[in-house]
N, C-alpha and C positions, 0 to 999 in steps of 0.2 A: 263264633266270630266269623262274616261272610269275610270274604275275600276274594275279589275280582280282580283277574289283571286281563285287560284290554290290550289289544295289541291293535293299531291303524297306522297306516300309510300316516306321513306329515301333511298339515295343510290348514289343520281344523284351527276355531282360534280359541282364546281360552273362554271368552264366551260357550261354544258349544261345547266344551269339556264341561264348563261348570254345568251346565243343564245335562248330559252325559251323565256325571257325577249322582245329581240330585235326582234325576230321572229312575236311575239304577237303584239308589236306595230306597225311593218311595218304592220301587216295583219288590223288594226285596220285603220293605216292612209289612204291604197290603198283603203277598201271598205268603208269606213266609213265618209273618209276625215275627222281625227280625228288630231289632233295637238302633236307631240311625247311628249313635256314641260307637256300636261295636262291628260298623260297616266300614270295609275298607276297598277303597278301587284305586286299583293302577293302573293308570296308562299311559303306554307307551307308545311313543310315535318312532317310527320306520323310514330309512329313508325308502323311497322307491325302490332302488337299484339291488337292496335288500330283501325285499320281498318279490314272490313270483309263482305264480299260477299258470292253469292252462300253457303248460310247457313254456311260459317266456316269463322273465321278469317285468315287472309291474309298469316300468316307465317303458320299456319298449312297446307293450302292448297299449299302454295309452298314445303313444305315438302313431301307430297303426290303426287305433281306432276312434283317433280324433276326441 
């Protein structure tokens, strides 16, 4: 049983989740020959202020870099 949990910044809409979603599992069944029924993906969205790389949190540094 796959199991993915995603983690992204907020923003996306559920359109691009669901293609996220479906994307993931086809990728999963072609290399893996994994069964779509026994694919699971989670994901979670982040506020910005929550996440943070390259020494700054996320919204600051999009602030900085336009």
């Amino acid at each position: 049983m796959p199991y993915i949990n995603l983690q992204i910044t907020k923003g996306a809409t559920r359109e691009q989740k669901a293609q996220i979603v479906m994307e993931f599992t086809e990728t999963l069944v072609k290399v893996l020959g994994k069964k779509p029924e026994h694919t699971h993906i989670v994901i979670q969205e982040m506020d910005e202020e929550n996440w943070g790389f390259a020494g700054v949190l996320t919204d600051d540094y999009r602030k900085s870099h336009g």
